[in-house]
C-alpha positions in Angstrom: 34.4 -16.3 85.1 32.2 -14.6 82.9 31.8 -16.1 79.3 32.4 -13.6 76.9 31.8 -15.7 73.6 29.2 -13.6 71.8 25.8 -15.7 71.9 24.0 -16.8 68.7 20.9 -14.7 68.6 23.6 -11.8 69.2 25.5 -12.9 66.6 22.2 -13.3 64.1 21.1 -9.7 65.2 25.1 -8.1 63.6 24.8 -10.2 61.0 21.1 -8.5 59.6 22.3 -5.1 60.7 25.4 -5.8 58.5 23.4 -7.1 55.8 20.8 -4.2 56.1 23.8 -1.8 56.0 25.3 -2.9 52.9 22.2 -3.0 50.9 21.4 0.2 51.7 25.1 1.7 50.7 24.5 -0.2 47.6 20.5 1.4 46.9 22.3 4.6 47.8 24.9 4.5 45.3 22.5 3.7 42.7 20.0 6.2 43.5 16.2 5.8 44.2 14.8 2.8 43.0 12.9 2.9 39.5 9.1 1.7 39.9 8.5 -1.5 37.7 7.5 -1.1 33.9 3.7 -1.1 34.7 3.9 1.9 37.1 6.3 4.1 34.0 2.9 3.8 32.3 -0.5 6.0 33.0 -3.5 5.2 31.8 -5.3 7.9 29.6 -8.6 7.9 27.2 -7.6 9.5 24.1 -10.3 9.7 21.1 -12.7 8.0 23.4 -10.1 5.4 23.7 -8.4 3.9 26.3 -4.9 4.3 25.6 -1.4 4.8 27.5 1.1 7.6 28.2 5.0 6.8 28.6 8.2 8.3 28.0 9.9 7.4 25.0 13.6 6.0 25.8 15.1 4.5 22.5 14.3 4.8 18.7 15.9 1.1 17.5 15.1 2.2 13.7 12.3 4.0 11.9 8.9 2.0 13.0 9.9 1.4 16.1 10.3 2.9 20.1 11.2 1.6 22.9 9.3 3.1 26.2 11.2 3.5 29.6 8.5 1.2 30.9 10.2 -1.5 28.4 7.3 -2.0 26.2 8.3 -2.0 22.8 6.7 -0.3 20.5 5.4 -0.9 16.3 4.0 2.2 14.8 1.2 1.5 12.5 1.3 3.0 9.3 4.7 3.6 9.6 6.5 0.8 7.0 10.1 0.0 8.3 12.7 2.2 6.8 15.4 -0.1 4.5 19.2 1.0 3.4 19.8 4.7 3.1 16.3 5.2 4.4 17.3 4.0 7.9 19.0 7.1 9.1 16.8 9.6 8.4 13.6 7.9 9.8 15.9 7.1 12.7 16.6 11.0 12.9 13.4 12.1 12.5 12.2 10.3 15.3 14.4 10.9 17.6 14.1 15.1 17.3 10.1 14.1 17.2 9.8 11.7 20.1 13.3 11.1 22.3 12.6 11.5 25.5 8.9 12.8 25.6 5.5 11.5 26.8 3.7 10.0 23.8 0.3 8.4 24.1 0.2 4.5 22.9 -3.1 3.6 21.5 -2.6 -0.2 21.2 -4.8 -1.9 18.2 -8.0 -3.9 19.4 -7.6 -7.2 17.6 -4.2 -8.7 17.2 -2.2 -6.0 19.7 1.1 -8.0 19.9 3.3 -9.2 16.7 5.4 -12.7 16.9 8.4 -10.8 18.4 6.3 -9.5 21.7 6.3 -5.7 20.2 3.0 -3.7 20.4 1.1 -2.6 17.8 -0.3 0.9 17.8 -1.0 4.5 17.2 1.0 6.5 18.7 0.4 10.2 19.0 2.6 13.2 20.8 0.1 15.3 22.0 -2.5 15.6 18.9 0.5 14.8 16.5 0.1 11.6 14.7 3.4 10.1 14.7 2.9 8.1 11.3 1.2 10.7 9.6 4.3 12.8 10.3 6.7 10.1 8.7 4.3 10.0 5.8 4.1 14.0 5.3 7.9 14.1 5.0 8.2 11.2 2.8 10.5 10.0 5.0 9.0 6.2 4.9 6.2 4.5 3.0 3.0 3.7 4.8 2.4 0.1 6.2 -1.6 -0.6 6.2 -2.5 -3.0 9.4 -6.2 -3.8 8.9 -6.9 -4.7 12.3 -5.2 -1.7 13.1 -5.8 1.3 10.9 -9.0 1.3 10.0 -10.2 4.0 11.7 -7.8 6.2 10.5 -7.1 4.7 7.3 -8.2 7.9 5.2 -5.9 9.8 7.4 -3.2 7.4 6.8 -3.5 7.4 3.0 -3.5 11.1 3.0 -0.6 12.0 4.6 1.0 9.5 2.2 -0.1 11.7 -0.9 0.7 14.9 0.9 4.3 13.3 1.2 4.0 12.2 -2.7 3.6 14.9 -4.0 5.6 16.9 -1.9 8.8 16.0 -3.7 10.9 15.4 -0.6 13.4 13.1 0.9 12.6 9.7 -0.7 9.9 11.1 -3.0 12.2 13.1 -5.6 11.5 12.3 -8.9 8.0 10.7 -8.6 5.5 10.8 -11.4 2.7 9.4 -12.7 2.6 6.0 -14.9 1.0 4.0 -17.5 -0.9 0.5 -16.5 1.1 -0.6 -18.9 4.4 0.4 -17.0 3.5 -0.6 -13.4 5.7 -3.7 -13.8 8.8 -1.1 -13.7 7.5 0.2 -10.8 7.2 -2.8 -8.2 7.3 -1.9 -4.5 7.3 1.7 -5.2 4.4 4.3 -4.7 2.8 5.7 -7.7 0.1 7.5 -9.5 -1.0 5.0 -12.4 -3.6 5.4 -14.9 -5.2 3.6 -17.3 -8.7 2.5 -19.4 -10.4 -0.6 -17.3 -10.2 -3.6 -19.4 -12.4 -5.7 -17.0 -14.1 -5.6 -14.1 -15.0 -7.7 -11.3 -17.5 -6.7 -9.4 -19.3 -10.2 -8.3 -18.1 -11.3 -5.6 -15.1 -9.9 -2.8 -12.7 -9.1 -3.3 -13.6 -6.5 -6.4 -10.8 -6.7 -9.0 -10.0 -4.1 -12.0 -7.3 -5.3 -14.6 -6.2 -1.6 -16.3 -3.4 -3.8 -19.2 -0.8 -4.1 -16.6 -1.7 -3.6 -13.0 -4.9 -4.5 -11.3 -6.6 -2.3 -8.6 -8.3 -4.4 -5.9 -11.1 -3.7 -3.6 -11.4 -5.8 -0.6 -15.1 -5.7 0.9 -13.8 -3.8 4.6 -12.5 -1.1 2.1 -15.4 -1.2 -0.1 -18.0 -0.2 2.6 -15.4 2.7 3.8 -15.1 3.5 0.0 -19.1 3.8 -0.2 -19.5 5.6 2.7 -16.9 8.1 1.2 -19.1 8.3 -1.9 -16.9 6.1 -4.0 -19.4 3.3 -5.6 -16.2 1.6 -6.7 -19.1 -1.5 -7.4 -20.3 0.7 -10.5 -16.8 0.3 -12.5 -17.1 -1.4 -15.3 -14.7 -1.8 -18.7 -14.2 1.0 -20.6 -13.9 3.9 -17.4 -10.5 5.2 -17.5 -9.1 5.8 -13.8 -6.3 7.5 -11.8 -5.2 5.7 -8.6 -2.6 6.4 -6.0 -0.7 3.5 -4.5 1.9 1.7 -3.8 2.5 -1.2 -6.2 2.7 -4.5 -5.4 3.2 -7.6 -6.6 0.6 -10.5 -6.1 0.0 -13.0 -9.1 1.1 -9.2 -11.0 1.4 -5.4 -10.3 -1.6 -4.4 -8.4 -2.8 -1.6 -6.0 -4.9 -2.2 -3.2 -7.6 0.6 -3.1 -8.2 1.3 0.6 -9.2 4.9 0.5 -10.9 7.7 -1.5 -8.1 9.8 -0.8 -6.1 7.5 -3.7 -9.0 7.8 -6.2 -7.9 10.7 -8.5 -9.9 10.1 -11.4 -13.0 8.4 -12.8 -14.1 9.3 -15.9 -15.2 7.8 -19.3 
């Protein structure tokens, strides 16, 4: 009689086919396969740069994207948006940038924060995406040396367009007194006043106005020269006009980065 007990490389051969069946019922149900994060991504030279192109998929909040590739995303220059502010940087961003290519330029030194998020310039087509933000006053500008140098004039003058523009969080700027900078902490501002002393000795170059100090540091001192500000040439008694946002260290002070913010020198 003949033995009709399935043998077990028979029974090894339904099992695969069954196997191989249901996996691909389940890849069909799901659609085609998406390529890993790396292969979302496509290397581009932009500026003379090498830099990448990806789709945005997610804006978290206003300083921030997440790229279908999974990378996520810091824009320099862009400060992160805080209270009301959230909502409209979120908005912005997401009619900008939601769904488009954008090229990533990722900072040279010091690309990834403590969280695993990438710093860098990002750009949609020739667009800078922090200078946008800036122009519409929509958040402040957040200054990553290591990051923005290059563009730091660029930067600091979309952040005075936006000033003095008036809009969104910008209503009701004006200019101040030295004397008043305390009033102003965290905010931007144009602030003027006589220097009462000057230090011009050694880095970093500080100038106490009664109130607020303006500090050079000596990166932003050879950008300053080269923009024909001999900030090393201040001494008491010069009455200046400087854009900035005020901060507080040891005191109100502005941090001098750019001729854009240099108003006024005069005696």
């Amino acid at each position: 009689m003949l033995d009709r007990r399935p043998s077990l490389r028979s029974t090894a051969v339904l099992v695969a086919l069954a196997m191989a069946a249901v996996l691909l019922a389940v890849r069909t149900l799901k659609g085609v396969k998406q390529p890993s994060g790396i292969e979302l991504e496509r290397e581009v030279v932009f500026n003379g740069r090498t830099c990448y192109e990806a789709r945005v998929a997610r804006v978290p909040n206003g300083e921030e994207i997440w790229l279908q590739s999974g990378r996520r995303i810091v824009i320099q220059g862009a400060d992160s948006p805080k209270g009301r502010e959230v909502v409209p940087a979120v908005q912005a961003l997401e009619e900008l940038l939601l769904g488009r290519r954008v090229v990533v330029c990722p900072c040279r030194r010091a690309p990834q924060d403590r969280h695993g998020r990438w710093r860098a310039q990002v750009f949609l087509g020739d667009v800078s995406v922090a200078e946008y933000l800036l122009e519409r006053c929509i958040v402040d500008l957040h200054y990553f040396g290591k990051c923005d140098s290059e563009i730091a004039d660029r930067l600091y003058a979309a952040y005075f367009r936006g000033f003095r523009s008036g809009a969104n969080r910008c209503r009701g700027k004006a200019v101040i007194d030295a004397s008043e900078a305390a009033e102003h902490m965290g905010e931007a501002a144009i602030v003027e006043g006589t220097i009462k002393h000057a230090r011009t000795d050694r880095n970093p170059l500080i100038f106490s106005l009664g109130g607020c100090k303006i500090v050079v540091f000596a990166d932003d001192r050879r950008r300053l020269e080269k923009s024909g500000v001999d900030v090393a040439s201040w001494d008491a008694g010069m009455r200046l006009r400087i854009f900035g946002r005020i901060q507080e260290y040891d005191g109100p002070e502005i941090v001098l980065r750019s001729s854009v913010q240099v108003l006024e020198v005069s005696r």
